[in-house]
N, C-alpha and C positions, 0 to 999 in steps of 0.2 A: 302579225305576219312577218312582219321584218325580221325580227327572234327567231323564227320557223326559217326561215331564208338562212341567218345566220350559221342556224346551228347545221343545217343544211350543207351549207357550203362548206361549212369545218369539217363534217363528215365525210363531204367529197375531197377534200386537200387531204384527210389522214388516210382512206382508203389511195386516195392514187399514190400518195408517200408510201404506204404498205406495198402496193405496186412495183413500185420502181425498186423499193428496196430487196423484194423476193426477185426480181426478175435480173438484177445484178449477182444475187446469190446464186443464181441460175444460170447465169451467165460464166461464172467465177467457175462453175462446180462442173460445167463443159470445159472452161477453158483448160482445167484440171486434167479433166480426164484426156483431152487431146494430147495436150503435153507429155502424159502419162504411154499412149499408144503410141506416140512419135519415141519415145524412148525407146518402148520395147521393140519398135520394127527397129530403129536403130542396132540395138543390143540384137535384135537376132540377126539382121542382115550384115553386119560385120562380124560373128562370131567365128570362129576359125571351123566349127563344126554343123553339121549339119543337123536344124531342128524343124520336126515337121509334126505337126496336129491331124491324128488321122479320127475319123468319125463314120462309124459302119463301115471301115474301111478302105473309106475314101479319104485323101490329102483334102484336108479342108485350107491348110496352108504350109509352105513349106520356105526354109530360108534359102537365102542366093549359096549356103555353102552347098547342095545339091547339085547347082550348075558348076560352081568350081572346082568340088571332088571329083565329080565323077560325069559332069556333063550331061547331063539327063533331064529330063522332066518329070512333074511328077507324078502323070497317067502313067510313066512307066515302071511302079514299085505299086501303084495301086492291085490292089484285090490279091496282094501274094505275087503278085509283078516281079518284086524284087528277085524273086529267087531264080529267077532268068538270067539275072547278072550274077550270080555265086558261084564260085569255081565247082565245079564235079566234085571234089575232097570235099569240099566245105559245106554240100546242102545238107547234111544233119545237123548240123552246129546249128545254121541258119534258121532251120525248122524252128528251134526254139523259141523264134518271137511272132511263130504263126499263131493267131486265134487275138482272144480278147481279154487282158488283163483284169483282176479284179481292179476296184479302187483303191490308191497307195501300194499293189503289187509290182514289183518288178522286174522285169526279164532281161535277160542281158545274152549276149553273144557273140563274137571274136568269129571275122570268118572275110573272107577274098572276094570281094567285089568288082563287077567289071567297067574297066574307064570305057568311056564312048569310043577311044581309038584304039580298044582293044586290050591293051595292057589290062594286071589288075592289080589294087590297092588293098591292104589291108584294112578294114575297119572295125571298130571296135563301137557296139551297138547297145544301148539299154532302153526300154523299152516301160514307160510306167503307165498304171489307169488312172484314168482322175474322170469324176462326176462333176457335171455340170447343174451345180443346186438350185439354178434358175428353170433348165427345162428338165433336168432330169437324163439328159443323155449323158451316155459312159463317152470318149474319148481316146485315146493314145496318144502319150506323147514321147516320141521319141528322138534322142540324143545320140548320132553315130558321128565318132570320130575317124579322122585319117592319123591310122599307128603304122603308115608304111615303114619310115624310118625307123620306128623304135622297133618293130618286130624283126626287121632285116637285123639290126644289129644282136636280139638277142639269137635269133640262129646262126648269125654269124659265130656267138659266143659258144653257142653247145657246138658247132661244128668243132671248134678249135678245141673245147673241153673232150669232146671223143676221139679227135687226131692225139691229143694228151693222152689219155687216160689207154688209148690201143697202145702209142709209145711206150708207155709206161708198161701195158702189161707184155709188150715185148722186151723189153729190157728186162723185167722179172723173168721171164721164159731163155733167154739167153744167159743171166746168171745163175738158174736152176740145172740148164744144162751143161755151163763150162763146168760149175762147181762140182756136178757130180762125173763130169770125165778127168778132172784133177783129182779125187779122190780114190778113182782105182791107184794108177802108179803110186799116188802119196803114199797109201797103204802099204805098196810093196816099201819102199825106203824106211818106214818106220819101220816094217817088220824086221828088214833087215839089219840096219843101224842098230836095233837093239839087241840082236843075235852078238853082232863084233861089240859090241859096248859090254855084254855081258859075259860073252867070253864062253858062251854056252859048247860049242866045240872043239874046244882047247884054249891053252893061252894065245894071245897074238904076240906077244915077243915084245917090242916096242908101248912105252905107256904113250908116247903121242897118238896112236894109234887109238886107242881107247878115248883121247880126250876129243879125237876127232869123231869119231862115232859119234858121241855123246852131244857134240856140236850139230852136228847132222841131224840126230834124233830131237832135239829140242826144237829147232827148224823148222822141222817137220810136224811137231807137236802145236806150235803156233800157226804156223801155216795150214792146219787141219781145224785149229780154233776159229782160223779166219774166216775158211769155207764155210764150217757150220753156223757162221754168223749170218752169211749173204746166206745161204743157207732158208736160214727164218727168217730172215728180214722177207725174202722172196715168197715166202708163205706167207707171211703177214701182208702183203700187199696184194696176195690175189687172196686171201679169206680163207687158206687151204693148213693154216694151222692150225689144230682141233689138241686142248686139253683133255686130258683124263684127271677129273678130279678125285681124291681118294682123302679119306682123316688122314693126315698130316701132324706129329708132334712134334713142335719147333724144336724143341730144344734136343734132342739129337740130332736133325738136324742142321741146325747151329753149330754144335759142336766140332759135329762132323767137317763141316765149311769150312770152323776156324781152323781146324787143324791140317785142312788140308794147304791153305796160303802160308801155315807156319812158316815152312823150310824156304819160300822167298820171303817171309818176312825178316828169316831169322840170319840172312845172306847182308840185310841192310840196316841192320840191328834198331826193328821196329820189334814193338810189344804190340802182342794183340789180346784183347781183354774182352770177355762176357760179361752181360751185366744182364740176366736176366729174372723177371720177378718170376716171385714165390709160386704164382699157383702156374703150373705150367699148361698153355694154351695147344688144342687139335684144332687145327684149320679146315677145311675141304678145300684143294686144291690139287694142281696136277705138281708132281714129287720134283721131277726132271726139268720143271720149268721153274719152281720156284728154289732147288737147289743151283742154277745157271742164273737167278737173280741173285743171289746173294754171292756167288763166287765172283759175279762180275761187280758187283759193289765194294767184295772184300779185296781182292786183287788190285783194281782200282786206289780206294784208300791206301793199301800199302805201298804199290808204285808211287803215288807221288806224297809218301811220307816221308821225310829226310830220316838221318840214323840218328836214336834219340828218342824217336817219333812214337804213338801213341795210335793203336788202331781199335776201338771200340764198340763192339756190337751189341745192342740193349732192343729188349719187348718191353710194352708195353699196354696193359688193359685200359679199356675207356667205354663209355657210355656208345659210343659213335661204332668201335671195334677195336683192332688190335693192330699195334703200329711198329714196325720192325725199321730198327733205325742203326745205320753204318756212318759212325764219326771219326775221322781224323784228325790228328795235329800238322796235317801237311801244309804243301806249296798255298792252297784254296785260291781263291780266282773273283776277281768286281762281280758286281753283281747284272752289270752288263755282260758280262762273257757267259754268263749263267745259260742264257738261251741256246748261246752258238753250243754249249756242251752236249745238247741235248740236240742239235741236227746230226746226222748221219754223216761221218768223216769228218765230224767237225773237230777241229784242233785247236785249242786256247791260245791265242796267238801272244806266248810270251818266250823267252830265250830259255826258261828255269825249264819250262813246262815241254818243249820241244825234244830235249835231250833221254826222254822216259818216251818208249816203244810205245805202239799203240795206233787201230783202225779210226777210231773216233765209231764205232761200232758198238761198242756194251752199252755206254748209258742211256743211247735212244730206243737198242732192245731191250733193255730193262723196262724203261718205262711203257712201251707197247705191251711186252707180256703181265706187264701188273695191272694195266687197264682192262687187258684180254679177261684176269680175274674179278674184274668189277674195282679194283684197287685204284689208289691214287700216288703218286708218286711224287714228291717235293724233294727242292734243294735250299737249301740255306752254306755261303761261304763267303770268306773274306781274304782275300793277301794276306799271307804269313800267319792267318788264325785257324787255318785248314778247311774241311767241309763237312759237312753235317747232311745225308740223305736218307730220306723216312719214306717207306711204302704202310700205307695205311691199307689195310684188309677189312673190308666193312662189316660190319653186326652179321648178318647172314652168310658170313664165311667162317664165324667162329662155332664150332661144332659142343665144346667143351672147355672148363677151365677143372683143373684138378692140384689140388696142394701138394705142393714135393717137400717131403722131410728135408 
C-alpha cells in the first residue's frame, strides 16, 4: 500500500506540474495576444488616416482618424451613408466603393468629402475584401486618406500650366500675325530694290546707287528669312505645320544646297566639300522642309568658318538608317554651350562668336523639323576644332538605295 500511495502521489505532483506548466503557457500566449491588440489599437488610433472594418456593411470598427478628418461618427458612412458627405461632382467617382469586394480585391477612389463644419476635404479611398477563415464572413477594410494639401497644390499646378500654355498660344497668335502684316510691305521693298539694283528701266546714273539697292535688298532678304522662321517656329508650337512627304534623292539635292551657300562661302574664302557614298539614297520626306534643313546647317557652318576654313557635307548608310551630316573647321563652342545653341535666340556667349549675324533661330528649327520627320538630330563640337552636326533619318524613311556610276 505504501508503494500504491507512493507512486500515487508522484502521479499527483507530475500531473499538477503538467498544470501549472500548460497554464503559464496559456497564460504567456494571452498575454501575447493582448500585447499584440494594444499595438494594433495603437497603430491604428494614431495613424494619420482613416481605417475602418466594415461587415454587411456595418462599421464593426473604426479609428480616431474619422473624428479628426472629418468629424463624424460612424452611423454616419454606414449602409452608403457616406455618399451624403460627397460633393455633387464627385458621387460618381464615390460610387465606386459601393457594394462588396471580392477577397484580396481592391477598389479605390479620389473624391470630396464633407467636414462637419461644412467645408470639404479631399480624400483619397481604397477599399479591400478580406475573409474571415474562422467564421467565414467577407469584411471590408478600408483606408481613406486626407490629400487636401497635395490635391490643392496639383490644381494649383494645371491652373498655372494652362494660364502658360493660353500665354503661350497667344504669343504664337501675335507672332503669326505681326509676321504676316510685315510681310506685305517687305515684299513691296524687295520687289522694288531689285527693280533699281537691276537697273530693269534704264541706267540709274550713279554706281552708289546701285550698291544701295543692293543693300536694301539683302536687308530685306534676311529680314524675310527671319519672319519665315517665327514664321514655323509659330506652327510648330500650335501643331499647324503639316509635311508633304514625297521620294526625295539626296544627292541633288545636296548638291543643289551646296551650291547655293557657294557665293557666301566663296566671299570668306571657305571650301565647301561633298562627300557622299556610292550608292545614292531616296528618302520620304517633305522637299521644302528638308532643303531649309540643310541650308540652315550649311549657312551656319560657313558663317562661323574662318577664311581658310573647310565646310563638309557627307551621307551615310547604316543598319539603323541614313545620317546626313554638316562638318566644319570653324570657331565650334564647350560642350556646355551646346545646349544654349539649341534654345530659341540663343547666342553662344563668346566675343569671336558675337560679331557673325544671326536670330539663334535655325538650329532649334532644325531640329524641330527633323523630329517632325521621325529624325534625330545631334551635335558634336569643340573651341577652335569646329562643329560636326548629324541628322539621322530612321530605316522607314529610307525608300531606296541605288548605285551611281
Amino acid at each position: 500500500m505504501a508503494v500504491l500511495a507512493a507512486i500515487l502521489c508522484i502521479a499527483l505532483l507530475g500531473a499538477g506540474g503538467m498544470l501549472v506548466f500548460l497554464l503559464r503557457e496559456k497564460n504567456a500566449v494571452i498575454a501575447m495576444h493582448k500585447k499584440k491588440l494594444a499595438q494594433f489599437r495603437v497603430m491604428a488610433e494614431e495613424a494619420s488616416d482613416i481605417i475602418m472594418l466594415f461587415e454587411n456593411n456595418r462599421v464593426v470598427c473604426a479609428s480616431s482618424g474619422l473624428e479628426r478628418i472629418l468629424k463624424c461618427k460612424p452611423e454616419d458612412i454606414e449602409d452608403g451613408g457616406y455618399l451624403n458627405l460627397v460633393h455633387p461632382d464627385d458621387l460618381a467617382e464615390a460610387q465606386k466603393l459601393r457594394g462588396q469586394p471580392k477577397p484580396g480585391e481592391i477598389w479605390t477612389a479620389t473624391y470630396r468629402g464633407q467636414h462637419a463644419d461644412g467645408h470639404y476635404v479631399w480624400l483619397e479611398a481604397s477599399t479591400r475584401g478580406a475573409l474571415d477563415k474562422s467564421t467565414g464572413a467577407l469584411h471590408e477594410i478600408t483606408v481613406t486618406r486626407d490629400i487636401t494639401e497635395r490635391k490643392e497644390h496639383e490644381l494649383k499646378m494645371r491652373a498655372a500650366q494652362e494660364r502658360a500654355e493660353a500665354a503661350n498660344r497667344a504669343k504664337s497668335q501675335f507672332l503669326a500675325t505681326m509676321s504676316h502684316e510685315l510681310r506685305t510691305p517687305l515684299n513691296a521693298i524687295l520687289g522694288f530694290s531689285d527693280i533699281l539694283k537691276t537697273e530693269q528701266f534704264g541706267a540709274i546714273g550713279n554706281t552708289r546707287y546701285r550698291e544701295y539697292a543692293a543693300a536694301i535688298n539683302d536687308s530685306g532678304q534676311h529680314l524675310l528669312g527671319l519672319i519665315n522662321d517665327i514664321l514655323d517656329i509659330s506652327k510648330l508650337d500650335t501643331g499647324k505645320l503639316e509635311l508633304h512627304p514625297e521620294p526625295i534623292e539626296l544627292r541633288p539635292l545636296i548638291v543643289e544646297c551646296a551650291r547655293y551657300v557657294e557665293p557666301l562661302a566663296a566671299k570668306t574664302g571657305v571650301r565647301v566639300q561633298i562627300d557622299l557614298e556610292t550608292p545614292a539614297c531616296t528618302l520620304q520626306a517633305d522637299r521644302r522642309r528638308l532643303r531649309q534643313m540643310l541650308l540652315n546647317l550649311l549657312s551656319n557652318a560657313v558663317k562661323f568658318t574662318p577664311e581658310g576654313g573647310e565646310v563638309r557635307i557627307s551621307t551615310r548608310r547604316s543598319a539603323v538608317g541614313v545620317s546626313l551630316t554638316v562638318a566644319d573647321t570653324g570657331i565650334g563652342m564647350d560642350e556646355a554651350a551646346i545646349p544654349k545653341a539649341f534654345e530659341r535666340f540663343g547666342q553662344i556667349d563668346s566675343s569671336l562668336s558675337r560679331k557673325y549675324e544671326g536670330t539663334g533661330l535655325g538650329l532649334p528649327l532644325t531640329k524641330q523639323l527633323a523630329e517632325l520627320h521621325g529624325a534625330t538630330l545631334a551635335m558634336q563640337s569643340k573651341p577652335g576644332a569646329g562643329t560636326t552636326v548629324t541628322i539621322l533619318f530612321p530605316e522607314e524613311s529610307v525608300l531606296a538605295s541605288r548605285h551611281v556610276a
